[in-house]
DOVEX-358724 format. One line per field, with one value per residue: y, x, z of N, C-alpha, C in turn; residue number from 1. Coordinates in Angstrom, 1 decimal, decimal comma, m for minus. Example, Ala and Ser with C-alpha at 12.3 -4.5 7.8 and 13.67 -1.06 7.14 Angstrom:
// residues 2
n_v <- c(m5,7_m2,2)
n_u <- c(13,2_12,8)
n_w <- c(7,8_7,1)
ca_v <- c(m4,5_m1,1)
ca_u <- c(12,3_13,7)
ca_w <- c(7,8_7,1)
c_v <- c(m3,3_0,0)
c_u <- c(13,2_12,9)
c_w <- c(7,8_7,9)
i <- c(1_2)
This chain:
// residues 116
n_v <- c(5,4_7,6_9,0_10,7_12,8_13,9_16,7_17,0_14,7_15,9_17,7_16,5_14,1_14,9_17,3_15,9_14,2_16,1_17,0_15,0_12,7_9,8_8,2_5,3_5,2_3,2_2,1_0,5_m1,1_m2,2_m3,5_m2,1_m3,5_m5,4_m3,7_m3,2_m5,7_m6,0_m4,6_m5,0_m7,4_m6,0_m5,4_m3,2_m1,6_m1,3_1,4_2,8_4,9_4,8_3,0_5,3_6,9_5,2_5,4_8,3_8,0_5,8_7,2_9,6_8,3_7,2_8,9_9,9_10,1_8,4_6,1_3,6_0,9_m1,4_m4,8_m5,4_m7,5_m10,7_m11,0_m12,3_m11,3_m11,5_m12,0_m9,0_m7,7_m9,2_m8,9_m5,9_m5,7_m6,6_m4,6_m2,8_m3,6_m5,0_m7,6_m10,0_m11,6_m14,5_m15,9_m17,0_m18,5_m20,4_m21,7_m21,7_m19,3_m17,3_m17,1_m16,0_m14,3_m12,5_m12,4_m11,0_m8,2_m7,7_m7,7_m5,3_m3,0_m2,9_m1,3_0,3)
n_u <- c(19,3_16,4_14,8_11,6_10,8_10,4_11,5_13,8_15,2_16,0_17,5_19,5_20,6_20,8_22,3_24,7_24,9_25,3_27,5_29,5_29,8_29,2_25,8_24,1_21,1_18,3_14,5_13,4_10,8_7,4_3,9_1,4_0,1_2,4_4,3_3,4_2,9_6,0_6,6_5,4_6,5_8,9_8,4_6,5_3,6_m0,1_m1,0_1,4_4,1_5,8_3,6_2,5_3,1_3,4_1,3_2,2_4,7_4,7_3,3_4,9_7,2_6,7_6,8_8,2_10,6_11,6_13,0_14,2_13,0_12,8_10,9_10,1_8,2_7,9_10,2_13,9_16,2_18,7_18,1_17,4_19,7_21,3_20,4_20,3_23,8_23,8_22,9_24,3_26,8_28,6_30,3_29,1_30,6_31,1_28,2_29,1_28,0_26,4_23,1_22,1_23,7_22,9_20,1_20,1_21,9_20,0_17,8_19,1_19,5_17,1_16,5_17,6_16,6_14,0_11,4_10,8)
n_w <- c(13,3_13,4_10,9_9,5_9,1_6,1_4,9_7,3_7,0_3,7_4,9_6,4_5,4_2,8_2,4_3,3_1,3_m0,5_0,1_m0,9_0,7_1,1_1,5_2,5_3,1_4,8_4,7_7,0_6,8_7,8_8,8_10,3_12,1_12,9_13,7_16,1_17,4_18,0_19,2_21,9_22,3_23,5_25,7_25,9_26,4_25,3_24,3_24,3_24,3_22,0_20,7_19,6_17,9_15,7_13,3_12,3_12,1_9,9_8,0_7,6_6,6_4,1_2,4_m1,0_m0,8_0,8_m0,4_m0,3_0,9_2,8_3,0_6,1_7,2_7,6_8,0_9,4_12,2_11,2_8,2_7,5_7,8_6,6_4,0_4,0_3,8_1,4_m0,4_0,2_m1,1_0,6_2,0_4,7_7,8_8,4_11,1_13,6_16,4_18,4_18,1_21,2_21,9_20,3_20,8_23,9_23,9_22,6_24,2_26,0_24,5_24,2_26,8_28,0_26,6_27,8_29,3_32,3)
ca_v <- c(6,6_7,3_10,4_10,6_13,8_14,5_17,8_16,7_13,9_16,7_18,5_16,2_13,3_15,8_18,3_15,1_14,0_17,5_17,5_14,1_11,4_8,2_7,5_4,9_4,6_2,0_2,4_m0,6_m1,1_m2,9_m2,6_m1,4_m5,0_m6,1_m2,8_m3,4_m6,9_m6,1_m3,6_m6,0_m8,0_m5,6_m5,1_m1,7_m1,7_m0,7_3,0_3,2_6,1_4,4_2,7_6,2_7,7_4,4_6,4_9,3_7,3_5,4_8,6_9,9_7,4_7,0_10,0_9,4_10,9_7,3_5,4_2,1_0,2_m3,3_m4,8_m7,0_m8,0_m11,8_m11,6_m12,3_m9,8_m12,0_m11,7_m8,1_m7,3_m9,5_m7,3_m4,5_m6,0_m7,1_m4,0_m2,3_m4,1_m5,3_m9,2_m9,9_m12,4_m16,2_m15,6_m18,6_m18,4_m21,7_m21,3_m21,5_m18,0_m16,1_m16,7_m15,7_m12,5_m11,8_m12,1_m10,0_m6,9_m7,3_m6,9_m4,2_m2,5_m2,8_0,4_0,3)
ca_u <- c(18,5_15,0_14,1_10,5_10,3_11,2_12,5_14,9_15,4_16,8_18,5_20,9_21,0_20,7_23,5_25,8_25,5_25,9_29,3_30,3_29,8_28,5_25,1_23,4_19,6_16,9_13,4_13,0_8,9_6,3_3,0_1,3_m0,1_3,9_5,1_2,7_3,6_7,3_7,0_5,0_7,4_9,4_7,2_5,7_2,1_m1,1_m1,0_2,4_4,5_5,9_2,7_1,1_4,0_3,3_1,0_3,2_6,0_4,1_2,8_6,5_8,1_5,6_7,3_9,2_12,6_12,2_12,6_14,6_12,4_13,0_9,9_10,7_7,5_8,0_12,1_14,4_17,0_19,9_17,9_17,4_21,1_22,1_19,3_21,0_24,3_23,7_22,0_25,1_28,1_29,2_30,2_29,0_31,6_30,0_27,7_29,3_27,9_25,5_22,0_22,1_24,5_22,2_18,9_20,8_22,2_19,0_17,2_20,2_19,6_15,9_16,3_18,5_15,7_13,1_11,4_10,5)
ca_w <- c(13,6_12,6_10,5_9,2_8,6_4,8_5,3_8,0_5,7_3,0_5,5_6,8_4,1_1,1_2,6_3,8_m0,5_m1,6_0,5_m1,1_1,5_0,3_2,7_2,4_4,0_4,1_5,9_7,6_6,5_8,4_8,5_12,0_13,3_12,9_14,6_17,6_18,0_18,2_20,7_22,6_22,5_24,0_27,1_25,7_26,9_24,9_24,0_25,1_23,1_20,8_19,6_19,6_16,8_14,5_12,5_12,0_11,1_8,6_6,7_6,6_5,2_2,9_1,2_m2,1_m0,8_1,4_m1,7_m0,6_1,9_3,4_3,5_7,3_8,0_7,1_7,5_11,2_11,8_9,9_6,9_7,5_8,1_5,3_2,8_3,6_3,4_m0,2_m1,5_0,5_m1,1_1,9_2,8_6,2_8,4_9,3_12,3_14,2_17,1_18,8_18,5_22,2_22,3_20,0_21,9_24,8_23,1_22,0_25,4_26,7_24,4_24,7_28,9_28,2_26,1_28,8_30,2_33,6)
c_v <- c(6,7_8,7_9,7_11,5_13,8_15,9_17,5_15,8_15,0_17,4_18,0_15,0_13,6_16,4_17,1_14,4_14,9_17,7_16,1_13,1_10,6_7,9_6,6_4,8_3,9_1,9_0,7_m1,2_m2,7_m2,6_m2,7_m2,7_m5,3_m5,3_m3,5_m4,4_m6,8_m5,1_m4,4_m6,6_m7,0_m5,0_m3,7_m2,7_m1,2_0,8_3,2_4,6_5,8_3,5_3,8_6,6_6,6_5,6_7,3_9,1_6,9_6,4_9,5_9,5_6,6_7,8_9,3_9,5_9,4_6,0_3,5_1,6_m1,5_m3,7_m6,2_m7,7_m9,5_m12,2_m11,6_m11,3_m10,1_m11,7_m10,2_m7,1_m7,8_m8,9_m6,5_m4,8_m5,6_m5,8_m2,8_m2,6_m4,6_m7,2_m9,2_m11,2_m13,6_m15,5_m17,4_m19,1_m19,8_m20,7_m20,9_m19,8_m16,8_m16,3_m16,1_m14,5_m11,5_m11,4_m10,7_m8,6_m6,5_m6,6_m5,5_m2,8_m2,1_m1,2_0,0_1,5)
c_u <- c(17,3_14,5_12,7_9,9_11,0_11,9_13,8_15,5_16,6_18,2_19,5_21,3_21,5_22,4_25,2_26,3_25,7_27,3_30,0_30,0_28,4_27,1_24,0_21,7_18,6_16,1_13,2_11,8_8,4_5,3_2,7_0,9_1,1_4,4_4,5_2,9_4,9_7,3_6,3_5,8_9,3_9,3_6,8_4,2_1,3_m0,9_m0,1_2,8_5,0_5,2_2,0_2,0_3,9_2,8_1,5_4,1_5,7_4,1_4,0_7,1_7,1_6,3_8,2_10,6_12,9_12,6_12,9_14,4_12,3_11,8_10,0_9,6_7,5_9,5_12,8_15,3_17,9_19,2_17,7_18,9_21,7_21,7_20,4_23,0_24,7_23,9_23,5_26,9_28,5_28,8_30,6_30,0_30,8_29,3_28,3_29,2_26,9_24,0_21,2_22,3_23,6_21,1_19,6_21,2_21,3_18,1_18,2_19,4_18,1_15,6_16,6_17,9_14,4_12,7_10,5_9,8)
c_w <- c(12,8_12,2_9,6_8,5_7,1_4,6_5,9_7,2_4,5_3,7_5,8_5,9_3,1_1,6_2,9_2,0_m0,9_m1,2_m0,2_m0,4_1,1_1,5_2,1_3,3_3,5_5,6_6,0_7,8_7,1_8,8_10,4_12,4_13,9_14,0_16,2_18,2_18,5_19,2_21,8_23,4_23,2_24,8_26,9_26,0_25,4_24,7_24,5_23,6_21,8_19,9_19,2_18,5_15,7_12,8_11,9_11,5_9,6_7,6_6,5_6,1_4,5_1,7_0,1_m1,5_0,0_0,7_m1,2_0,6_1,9_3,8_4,5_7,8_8,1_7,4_9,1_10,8_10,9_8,6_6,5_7,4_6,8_3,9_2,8_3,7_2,0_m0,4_m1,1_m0,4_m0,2_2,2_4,1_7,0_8,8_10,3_13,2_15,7_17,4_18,6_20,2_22,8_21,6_20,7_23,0_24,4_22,7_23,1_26,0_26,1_24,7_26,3_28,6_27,4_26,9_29,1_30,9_33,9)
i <- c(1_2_3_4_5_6_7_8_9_10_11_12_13_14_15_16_17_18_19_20_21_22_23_24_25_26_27_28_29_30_31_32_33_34_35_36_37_38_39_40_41_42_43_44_45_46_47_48_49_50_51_52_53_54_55_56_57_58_59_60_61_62_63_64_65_66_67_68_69_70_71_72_73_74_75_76_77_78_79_80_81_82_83_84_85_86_87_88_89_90_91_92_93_94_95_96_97_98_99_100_101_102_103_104_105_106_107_108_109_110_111_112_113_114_115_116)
């Protein structure tokens, strides 16, 4: 899920640690050439909507309250997953899949991302 807003941010992170529950979050940072390409890459057009909210994003989690930011512009998603892994406690299971099955898994969720 993607909050931006710092307020909202307080409201449902802050109130979910003030009751006790453990939450981890981490802003997923890239700078806007990176975003643009990846939405590309995900057949968004030129001024589609979600290149038009970059901006906005950016300048929210910019705020302090977003403190622990992955910076992925350089990283694939395994190294992204296993980041937050680490920083999580958490040991992640082999990926033992063929390099054949993940391209293929990966085309899959990208189709399945598509907007028509």
């Amino acid at each position: 899920m993607t909050i931006v807003n710092p307020q909202y941010f307080e409201e449902i992170v802050g109130r979910l640690r003030v009751d006790g529950i453990i939450v981890n979050h981490f802003v997923l940072w890239a700078s806007k050439e990176t975003l643009k390409k990846r939405l590309r890459s995900r057949g968004e057009r030129k001024n589609s909507w979600g290149e038009q909210q970059i901006d906005r994003c950016l300048q929210g989690l910019s705020d302090d309250v977003f403190e622990k930011k992955i910076h992925t512009d350089d990283m694939t998603i395994e190294q992204v997953a296993e980041t937050i892994a680490e920083m999580s406690g958490i040991t992640l299971l082999p990926d033992n899949r063929s390099t054949l099955r993940k391209k293929i898994d990966r085309i899959k969720t990208q189709l399945q991302h598509l907007r028509l």
